[in-house]
VEXZA-113021 format. One line per 2 residues: number of its first residue (from 1); their letters; for each residue z, x, y of N, C-alpha, C. Coordinates in nm, 2 decimals. Layout:
NUM> A> Z,X,Y,Z,X,Y,Z,X,Y ~ ...;
This chain:
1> XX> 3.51,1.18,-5.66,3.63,1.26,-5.67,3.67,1.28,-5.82 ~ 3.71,1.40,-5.84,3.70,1.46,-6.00,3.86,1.33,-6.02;
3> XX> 3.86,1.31,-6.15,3.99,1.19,-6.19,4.10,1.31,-6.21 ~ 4.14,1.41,-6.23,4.23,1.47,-6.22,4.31,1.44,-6.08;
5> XX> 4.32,1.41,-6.02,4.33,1.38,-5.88,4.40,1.25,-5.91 ~ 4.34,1.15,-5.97,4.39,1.03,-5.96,4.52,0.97,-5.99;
7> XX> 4.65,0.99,-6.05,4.76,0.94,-6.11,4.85,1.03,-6.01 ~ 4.82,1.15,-5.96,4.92,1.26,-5.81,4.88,1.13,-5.72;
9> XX> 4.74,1.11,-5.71,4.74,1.08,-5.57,4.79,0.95,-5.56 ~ 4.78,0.85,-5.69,4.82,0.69,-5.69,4.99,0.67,-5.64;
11> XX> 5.03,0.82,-5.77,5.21,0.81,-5.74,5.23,0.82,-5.60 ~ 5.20,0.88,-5.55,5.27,0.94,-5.38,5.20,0.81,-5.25;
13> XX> 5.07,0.77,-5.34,5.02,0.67,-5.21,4.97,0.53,-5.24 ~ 4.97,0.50,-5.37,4.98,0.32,-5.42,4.82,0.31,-5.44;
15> XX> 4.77,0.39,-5.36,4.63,0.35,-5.41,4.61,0.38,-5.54 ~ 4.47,0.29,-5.61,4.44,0.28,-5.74,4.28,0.35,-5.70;
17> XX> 4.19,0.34,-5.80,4.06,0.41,-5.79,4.01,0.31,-5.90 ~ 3.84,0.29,-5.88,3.75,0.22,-5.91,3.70,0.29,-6.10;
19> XX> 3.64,0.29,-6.15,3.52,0.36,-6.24,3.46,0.50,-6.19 ~ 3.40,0.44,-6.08,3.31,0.53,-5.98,3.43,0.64,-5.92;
21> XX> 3.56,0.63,-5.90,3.67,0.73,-5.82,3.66,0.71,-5.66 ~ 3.59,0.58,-5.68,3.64,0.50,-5.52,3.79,0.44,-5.48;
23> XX> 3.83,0.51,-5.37,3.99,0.47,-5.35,4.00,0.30,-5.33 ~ 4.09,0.23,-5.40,4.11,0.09,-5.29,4.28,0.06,-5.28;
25> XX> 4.31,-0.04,-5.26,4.48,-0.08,-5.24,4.44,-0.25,-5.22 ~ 4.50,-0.28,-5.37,4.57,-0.41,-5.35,4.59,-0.47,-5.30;
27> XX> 4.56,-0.60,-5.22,4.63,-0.67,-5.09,4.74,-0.75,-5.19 ~ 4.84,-0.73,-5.10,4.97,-0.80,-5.21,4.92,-1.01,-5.16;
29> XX> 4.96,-1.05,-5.27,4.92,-1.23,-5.23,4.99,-1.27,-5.17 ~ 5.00,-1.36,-5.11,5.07,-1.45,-4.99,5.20,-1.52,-5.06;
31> XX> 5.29,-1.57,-4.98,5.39,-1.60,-5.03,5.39,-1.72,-5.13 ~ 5.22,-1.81,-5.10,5.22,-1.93,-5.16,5.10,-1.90,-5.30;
33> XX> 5.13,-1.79,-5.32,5.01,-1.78,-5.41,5.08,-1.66,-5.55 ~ 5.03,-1.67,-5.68,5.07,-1.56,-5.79,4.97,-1.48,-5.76;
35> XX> 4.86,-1.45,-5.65,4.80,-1.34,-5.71,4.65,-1.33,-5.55 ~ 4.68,-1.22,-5.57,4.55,-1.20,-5.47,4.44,-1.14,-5.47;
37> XX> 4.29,-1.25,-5.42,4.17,-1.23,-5.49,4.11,-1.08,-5.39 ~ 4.17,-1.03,-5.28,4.12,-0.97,-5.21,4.20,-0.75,-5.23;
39> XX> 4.15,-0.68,-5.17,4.22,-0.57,-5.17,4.10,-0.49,-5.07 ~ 4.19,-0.32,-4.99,4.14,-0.27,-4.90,4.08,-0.19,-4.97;
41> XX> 3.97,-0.14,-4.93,3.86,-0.06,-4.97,3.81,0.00,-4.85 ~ 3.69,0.15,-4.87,3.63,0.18,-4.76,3.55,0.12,-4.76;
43> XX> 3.51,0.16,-4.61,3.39,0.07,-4.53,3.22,0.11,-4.62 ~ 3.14,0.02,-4.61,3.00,0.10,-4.69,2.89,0.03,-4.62;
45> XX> 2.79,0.10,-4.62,2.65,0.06,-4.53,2.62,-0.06,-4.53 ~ 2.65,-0.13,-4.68,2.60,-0.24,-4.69,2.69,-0.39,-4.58;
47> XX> 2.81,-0.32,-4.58,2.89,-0.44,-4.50,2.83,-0.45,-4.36 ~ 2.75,-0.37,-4.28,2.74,-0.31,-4.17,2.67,-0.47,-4.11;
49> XX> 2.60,-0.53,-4.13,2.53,-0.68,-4.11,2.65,-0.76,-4.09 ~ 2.74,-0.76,-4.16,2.84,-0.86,-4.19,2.90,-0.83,-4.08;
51> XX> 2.99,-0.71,-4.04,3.07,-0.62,-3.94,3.00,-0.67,-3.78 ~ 2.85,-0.59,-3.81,2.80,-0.72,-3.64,2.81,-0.85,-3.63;
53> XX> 2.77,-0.93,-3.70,2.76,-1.05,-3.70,2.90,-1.12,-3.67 ~ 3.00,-1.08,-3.76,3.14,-1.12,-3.71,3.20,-1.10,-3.59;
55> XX> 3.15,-0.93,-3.50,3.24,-0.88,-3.39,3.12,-0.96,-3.25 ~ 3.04,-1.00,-3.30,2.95,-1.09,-3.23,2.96,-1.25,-3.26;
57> XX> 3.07,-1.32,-3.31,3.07,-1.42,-3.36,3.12,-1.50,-3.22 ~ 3.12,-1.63,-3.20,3.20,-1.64,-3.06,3.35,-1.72,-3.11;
59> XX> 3.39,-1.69,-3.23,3.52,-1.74,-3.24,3.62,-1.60,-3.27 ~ 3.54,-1.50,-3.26,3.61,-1.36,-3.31,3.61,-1.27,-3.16;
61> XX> 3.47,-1.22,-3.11,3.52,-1.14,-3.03,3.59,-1.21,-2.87 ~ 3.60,-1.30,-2.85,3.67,-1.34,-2.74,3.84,-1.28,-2.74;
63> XX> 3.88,-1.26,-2.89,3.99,-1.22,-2.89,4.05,-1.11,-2.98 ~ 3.91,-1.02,-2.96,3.89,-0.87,-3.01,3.88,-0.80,-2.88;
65> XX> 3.98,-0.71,-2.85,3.94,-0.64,-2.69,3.91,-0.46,-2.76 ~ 3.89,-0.41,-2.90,3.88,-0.31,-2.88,3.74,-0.25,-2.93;
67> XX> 3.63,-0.35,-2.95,3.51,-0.27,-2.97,3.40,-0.33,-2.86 ~ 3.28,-0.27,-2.85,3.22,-0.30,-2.77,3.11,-0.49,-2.78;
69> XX> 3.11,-0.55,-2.71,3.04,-0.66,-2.67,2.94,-0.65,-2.59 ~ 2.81,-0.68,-2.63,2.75,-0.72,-2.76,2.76,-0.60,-2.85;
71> XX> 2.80,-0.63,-2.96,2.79,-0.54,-3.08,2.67,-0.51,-3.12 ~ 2.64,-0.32,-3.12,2.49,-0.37,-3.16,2.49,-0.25,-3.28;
73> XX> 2.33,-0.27,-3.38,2.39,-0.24,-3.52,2.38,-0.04,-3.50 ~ 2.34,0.00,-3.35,2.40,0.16,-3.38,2.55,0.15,-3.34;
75> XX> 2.59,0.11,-3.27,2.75,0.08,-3.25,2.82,0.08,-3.42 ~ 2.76,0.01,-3.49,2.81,-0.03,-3.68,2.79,0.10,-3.71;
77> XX> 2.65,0.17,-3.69,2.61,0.30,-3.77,2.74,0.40,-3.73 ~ 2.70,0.44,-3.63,2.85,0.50,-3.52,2.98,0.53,-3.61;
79> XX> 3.03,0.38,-3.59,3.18,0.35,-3.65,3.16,0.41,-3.84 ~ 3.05,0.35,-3.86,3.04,0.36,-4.05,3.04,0.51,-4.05;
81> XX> 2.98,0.59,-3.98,3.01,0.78,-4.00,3.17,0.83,-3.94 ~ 3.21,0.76,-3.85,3.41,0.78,-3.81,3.45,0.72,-3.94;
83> XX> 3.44,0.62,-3.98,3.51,0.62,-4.10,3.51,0.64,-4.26 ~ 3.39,0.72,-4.25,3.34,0.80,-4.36,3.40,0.93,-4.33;
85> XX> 3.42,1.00,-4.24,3.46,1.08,-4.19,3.60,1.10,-4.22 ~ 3.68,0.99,-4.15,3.81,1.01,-4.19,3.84,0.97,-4.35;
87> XX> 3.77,0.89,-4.41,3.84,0.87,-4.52,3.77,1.04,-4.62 ~ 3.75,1.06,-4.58,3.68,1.21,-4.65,3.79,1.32,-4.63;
89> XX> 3.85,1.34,-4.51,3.91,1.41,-4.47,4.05,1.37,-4.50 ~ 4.12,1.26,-4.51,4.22,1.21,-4.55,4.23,1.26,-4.80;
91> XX> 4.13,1.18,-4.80,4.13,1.25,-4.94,4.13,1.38,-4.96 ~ 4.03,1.44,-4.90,4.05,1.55,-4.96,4.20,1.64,-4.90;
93> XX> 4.29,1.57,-4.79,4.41,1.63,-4.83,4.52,1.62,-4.93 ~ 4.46,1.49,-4.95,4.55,1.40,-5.10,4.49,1.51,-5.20;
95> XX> 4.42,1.53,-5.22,4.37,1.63,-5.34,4.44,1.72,-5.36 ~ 4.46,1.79,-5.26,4.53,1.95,-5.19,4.65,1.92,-5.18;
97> XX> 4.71,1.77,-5.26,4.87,1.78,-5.23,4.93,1.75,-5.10 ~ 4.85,1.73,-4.98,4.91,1.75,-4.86,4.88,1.60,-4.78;
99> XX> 5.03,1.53,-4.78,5.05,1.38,-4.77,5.05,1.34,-4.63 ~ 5.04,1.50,-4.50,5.01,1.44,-4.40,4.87,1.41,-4.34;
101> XX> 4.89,1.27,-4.33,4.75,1.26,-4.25,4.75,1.14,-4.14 ~ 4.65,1.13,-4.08,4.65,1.02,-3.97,4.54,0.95,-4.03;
103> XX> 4.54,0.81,-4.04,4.44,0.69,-4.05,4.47,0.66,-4.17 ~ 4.39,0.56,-4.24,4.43,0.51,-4.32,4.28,0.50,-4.39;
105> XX> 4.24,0.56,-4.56,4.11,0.61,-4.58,4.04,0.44,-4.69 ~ 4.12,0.35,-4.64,4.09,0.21,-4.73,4.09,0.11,-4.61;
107> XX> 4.04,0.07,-4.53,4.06,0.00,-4.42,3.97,-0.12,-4.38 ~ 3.91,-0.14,-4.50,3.80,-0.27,-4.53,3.86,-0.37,-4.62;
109> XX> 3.86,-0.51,-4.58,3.87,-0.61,-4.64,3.80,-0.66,-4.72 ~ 3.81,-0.65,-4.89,3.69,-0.72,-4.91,3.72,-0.81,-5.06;
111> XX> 3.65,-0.90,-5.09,3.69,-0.98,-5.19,3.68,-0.89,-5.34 ~ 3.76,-0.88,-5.44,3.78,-0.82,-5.52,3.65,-0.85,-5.64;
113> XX> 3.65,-0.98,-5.64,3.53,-1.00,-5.75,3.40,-0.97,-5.73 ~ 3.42,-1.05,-5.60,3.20,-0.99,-5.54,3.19,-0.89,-5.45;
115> XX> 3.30,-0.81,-5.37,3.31,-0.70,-5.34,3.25,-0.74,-5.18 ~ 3.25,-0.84,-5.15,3.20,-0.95,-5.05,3.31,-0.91,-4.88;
117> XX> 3.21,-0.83,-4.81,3.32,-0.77,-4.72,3.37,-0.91,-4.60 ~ 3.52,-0.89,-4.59,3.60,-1.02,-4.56,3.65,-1.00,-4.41;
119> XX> 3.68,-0.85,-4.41,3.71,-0.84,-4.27,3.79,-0.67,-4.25 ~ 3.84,-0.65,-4.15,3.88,-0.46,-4.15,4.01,-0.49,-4.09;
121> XX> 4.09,-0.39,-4.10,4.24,-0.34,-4.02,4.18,-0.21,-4.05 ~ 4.31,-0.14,-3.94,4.34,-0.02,-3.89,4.47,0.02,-3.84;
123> XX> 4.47,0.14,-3.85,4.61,0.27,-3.73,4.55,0.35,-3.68 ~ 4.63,0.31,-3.62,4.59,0.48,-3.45,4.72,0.50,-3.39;
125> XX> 4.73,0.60,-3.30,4.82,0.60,-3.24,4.83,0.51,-3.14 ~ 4.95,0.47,-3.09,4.93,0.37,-2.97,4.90,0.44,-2.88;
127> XX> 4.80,0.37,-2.78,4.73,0.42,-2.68,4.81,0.36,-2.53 ~ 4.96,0.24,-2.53,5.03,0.26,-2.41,4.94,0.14,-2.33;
129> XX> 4.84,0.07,-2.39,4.74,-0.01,-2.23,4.86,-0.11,-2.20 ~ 4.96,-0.13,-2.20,5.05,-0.21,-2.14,5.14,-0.09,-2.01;
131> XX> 5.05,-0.01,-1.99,5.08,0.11,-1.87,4.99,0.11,-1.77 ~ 5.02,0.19,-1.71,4.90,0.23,-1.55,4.88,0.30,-1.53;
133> XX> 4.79,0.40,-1.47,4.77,0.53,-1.40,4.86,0.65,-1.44 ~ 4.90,0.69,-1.40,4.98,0.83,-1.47,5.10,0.82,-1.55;
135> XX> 5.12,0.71,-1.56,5.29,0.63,-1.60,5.22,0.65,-1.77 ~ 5.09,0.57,-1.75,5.01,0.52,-1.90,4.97,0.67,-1.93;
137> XX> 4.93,0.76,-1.85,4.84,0.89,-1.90,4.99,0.96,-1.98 ~ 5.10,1.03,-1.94,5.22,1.06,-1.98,5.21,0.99,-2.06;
139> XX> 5.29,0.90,-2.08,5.30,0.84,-2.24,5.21,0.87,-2.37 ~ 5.06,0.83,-2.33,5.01,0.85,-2.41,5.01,0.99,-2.47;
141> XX> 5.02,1.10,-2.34,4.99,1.23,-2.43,5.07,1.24,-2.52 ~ 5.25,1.23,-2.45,5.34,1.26,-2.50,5.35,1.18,-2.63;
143> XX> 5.31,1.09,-2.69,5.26,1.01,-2.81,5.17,1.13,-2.89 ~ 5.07,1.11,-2.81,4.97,1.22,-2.92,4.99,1.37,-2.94;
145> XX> 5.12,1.40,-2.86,5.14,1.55,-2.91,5.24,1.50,-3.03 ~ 5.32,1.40,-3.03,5.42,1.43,-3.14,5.36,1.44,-3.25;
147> XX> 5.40,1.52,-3.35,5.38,1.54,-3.55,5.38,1.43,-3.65 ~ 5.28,1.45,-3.70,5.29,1.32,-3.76,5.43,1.38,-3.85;
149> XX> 5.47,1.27,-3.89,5.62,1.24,-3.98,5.69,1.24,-3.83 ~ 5.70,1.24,-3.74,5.81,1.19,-3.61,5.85,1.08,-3.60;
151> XX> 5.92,1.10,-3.64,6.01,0.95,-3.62,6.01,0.86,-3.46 ~ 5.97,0.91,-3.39,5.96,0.85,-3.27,5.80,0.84,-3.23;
153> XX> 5.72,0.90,-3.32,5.59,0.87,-3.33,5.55,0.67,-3.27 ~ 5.51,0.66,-3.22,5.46,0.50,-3.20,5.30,0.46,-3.26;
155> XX> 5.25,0.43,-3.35,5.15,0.37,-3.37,5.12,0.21,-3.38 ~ 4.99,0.19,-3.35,4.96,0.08,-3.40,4.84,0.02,-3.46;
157> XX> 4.80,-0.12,-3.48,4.78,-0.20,-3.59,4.64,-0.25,-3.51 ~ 4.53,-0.29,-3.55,4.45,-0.35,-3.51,4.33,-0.43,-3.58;
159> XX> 4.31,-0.55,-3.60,4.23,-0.61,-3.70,4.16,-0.72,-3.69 ~ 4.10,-0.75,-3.81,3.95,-0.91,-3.75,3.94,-0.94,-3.87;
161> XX> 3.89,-1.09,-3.92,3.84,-1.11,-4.05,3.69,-1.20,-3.98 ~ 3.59,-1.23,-4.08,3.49,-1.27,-4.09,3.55,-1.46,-4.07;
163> XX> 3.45,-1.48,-4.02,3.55,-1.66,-3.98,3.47,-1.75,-4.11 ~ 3.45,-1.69,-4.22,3.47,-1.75,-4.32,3.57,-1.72,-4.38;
165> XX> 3.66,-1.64,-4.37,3.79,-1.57,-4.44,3.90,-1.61,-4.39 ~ 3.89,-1.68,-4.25,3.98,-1.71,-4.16,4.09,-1.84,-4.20;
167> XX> 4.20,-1.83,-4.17,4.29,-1.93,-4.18,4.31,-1.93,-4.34 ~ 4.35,-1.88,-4.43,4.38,-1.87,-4.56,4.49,-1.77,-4.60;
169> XX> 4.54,-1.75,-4.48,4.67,-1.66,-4.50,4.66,-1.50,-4.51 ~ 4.47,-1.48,-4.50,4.48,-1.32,-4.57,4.48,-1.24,-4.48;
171> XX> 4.50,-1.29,-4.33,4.54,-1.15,-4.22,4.66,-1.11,-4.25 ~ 4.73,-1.18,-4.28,4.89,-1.18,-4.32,4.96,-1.13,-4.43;
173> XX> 4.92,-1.11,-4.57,4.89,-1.08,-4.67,4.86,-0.91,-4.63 ~ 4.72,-0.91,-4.54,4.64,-0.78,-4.52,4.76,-0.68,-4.48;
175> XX> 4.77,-0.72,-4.36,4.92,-0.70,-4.29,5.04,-0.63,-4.34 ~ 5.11,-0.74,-4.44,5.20,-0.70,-4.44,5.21,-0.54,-4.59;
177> XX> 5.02,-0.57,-4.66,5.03,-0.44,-4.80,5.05,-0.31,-4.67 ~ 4.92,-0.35,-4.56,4.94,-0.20,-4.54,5.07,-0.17,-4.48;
179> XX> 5.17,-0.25,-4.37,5.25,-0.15,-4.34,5.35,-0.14,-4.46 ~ 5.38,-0.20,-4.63,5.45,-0.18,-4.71,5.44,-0.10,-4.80;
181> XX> 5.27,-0.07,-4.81,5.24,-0.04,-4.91,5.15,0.09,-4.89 ~ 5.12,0.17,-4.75,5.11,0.24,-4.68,5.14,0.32,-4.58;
183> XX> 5.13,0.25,-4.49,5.22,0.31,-4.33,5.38,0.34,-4.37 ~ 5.44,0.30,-4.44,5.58,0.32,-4.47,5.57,0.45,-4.59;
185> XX> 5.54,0.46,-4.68,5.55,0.52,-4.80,5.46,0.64,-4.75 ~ 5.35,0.60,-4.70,5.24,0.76,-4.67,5.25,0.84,-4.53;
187> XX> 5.25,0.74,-4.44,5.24,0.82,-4.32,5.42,0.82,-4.26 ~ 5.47,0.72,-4.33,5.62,0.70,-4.32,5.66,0.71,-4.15;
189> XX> 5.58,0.60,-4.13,5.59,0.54,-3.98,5.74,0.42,-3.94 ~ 5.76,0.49,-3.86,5.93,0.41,-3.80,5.87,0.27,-3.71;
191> XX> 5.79,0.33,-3.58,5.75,0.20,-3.49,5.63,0.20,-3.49 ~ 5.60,0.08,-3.47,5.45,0.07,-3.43,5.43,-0.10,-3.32;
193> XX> 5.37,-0.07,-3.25,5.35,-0.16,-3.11,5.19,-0.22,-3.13 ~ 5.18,-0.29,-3.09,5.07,-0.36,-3.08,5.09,-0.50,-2.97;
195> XX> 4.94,-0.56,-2.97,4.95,-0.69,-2.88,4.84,-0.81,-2.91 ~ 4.89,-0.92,-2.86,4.80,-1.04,-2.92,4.80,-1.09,-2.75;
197> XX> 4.61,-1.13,-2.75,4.62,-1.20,-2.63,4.70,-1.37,-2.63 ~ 4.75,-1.41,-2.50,4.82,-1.52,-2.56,4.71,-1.67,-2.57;
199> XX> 4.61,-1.62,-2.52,4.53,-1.75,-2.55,4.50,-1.74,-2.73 ~ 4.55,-1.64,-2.80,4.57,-1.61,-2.95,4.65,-1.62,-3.06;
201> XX> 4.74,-1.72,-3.02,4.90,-1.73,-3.04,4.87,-1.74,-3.22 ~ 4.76,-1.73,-3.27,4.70,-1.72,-3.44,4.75,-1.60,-3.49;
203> XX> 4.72,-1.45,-3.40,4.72,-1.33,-3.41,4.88,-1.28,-3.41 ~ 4.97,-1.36,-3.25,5.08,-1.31,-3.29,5.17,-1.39,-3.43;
205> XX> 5.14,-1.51,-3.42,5.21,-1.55,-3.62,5.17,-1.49,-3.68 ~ 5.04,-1.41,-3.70,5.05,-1.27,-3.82,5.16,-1.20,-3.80;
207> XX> 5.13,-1.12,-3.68,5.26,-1.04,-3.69,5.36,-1.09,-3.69 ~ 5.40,-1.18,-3.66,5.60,-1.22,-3.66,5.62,-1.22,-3.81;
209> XX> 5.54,-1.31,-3.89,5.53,-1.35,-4.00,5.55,-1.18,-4.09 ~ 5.50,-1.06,-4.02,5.52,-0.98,-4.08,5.62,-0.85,-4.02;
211> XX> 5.74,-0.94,-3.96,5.85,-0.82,-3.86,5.82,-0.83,-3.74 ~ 5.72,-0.85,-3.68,5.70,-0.78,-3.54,5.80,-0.89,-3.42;
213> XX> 5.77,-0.84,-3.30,5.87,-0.92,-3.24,5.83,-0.90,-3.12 ~ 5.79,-1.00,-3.04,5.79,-1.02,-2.89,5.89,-0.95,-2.78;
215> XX> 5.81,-0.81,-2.71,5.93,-0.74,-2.62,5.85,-0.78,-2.50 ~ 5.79,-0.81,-2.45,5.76,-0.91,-2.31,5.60,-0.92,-2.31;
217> XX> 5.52,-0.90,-2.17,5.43,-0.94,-2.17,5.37,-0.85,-2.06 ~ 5.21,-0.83,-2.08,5.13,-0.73,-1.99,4.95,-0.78,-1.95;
219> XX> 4.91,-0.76,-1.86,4.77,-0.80,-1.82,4.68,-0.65,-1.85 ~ 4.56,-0.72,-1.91,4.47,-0.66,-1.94,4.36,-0.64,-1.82;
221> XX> 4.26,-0.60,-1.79,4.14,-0.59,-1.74,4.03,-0.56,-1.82 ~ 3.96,-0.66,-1.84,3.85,-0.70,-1.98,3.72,-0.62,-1.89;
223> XX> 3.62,-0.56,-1.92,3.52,-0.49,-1.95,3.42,-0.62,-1.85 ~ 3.29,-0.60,-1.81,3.25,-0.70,-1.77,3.14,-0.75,-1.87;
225> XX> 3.11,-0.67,-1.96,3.07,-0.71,-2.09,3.13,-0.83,-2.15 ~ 3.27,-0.80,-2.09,3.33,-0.96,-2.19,3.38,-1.04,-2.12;
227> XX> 3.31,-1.00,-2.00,3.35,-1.17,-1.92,3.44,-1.11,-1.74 ~ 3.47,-1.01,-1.78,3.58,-0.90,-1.68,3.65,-1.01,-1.66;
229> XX> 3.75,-1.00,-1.58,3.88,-1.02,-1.51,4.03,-1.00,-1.60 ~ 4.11,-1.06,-1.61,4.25,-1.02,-1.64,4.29,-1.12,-1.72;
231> XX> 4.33,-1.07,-1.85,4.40,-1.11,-1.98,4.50,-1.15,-1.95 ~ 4.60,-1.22,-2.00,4.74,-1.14,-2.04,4.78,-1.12,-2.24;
233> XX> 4.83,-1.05,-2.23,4.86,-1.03,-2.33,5.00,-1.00,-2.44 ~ 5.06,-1.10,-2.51,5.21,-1.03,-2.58,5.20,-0.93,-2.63;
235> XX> 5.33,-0.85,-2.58,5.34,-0.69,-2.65,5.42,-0.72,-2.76 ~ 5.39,-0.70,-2.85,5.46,-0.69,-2.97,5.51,-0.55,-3.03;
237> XX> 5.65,-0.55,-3.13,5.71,-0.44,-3.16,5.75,-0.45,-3.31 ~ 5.75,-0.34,-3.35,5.77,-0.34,-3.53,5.89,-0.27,-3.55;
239> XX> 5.99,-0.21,-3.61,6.05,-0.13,-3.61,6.12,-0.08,-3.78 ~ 6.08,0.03,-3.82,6.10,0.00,-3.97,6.26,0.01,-4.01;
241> XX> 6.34,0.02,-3.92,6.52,-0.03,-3.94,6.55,-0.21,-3.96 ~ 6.41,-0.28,-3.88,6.47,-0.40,-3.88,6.45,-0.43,-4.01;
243> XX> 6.36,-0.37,-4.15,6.34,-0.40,-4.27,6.45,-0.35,-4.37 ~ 6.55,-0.26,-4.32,6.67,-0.17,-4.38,6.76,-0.26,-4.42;
């Protein structure tokens, strides 16, 4: 990306750029710390070993319901061209001036010194699975026709670290840069929903810890890949007035 580009696109979206004019963002440090060793970056070929091995780990995917089990490494290839894709298409509207976009083009975790990939988050629109049959299909459309900048827009949040990265406070940290230091400022998102299975109660103290708030509870139906039968799961809710 030519550097002309870089100081428009930092002001309006916090991201910083590499030597090379690779986008990243800062993970802000944790409450108990001056400084943090980690920041979001895009995804690259090389992490792609690390990416299976983790979503195949058996302390990670039991309480990952949104990619496929067993993870296999065209499943990695797959995903690594979607989000080469979108981070391509998201820059090059930042280039062109034009701040709307959907996804988020930094969405890899990785350690800042050795570039050592740590783990990924994401946005999407919410997809409503705490619904049913046509109740869930309406919603969702009516979600995905709104504009982005709608204030009644609903998205959400979805994420994993490598279980060497785990328990060090950096889902939380991860967490709270992007909806402050992104989802607020760039896509200028009001709500966003999400859910933690409750045999997970790790995943929902991320989110509490970062706003969100328990509005009841819903059953899943798991894939027979991962075991089939019925979840349940807390729905959790964000709202960017409760931070006003």
């Amino acid at each position: 990306m030519p550097t002309v580009y870089h100081s428009t696109i930092t002001d309006h979206t916090n991201l910083l750029f590499t030597p090379a004019s690779s986008p990243f963002l800062p993970i802000r440090p944790s409450r108990s710390s001056a400084h943090s060793p980690y920041q979001l970056t895009p995804l690259l070929a090389a992490d792609l070993p690390h990416l299976v091995a983790t979503l195949n780990d058996a302390s990670v995917w039991p309480n990952f319901v949104g990619s496929p089990y067993p993870y296999q490494d065209s499943d990695a290839r797959k995903w690594l061209a979607l989000k080469e894709k979108e981070t391509r298409e998201i820059m090059a509207k930042f280039q062109k001036g034009e701040w709307d976009v959907e996804g988020c083009p930094v969405a890899t975790i990785r350690e800042t010194a050795t570039g050592a990939w740590a783990g990924a988050i994401g946005v999407d629109r919410w997809g409503y699975p705490n619904l049913e049959g046509e109740e869930r299909r309406a919603a969702k459309a009516a979600n995905d026709a709104r504009a982005l900048g709608d204030p009644d827009l609903v998205w959400t949040v979805g994420y994993y670290l490598s279980p060497n990265s785990s328990s060090k406070g950096l889902m939380t940290s991860t967490l709270r840069t992007l909806i402050v230091d992104y989802l607020i400022p760039v896509l200028h998102i009001r709500n966003l929903r999400s859910s933690a299975l409750t045999h997970n109660p790790a995943s929902r103290r991320v989110q509490e810890k970062c706003g969100f708030r328990e509005i009841g509870k819903f059953n899943r139906v798991m894939d027979q890949g991962r075991g089939g039968g019925v979840v349940e799961e807390w729905l959790m809710e964000w709202k960017a007035e409760w931070m006003e």
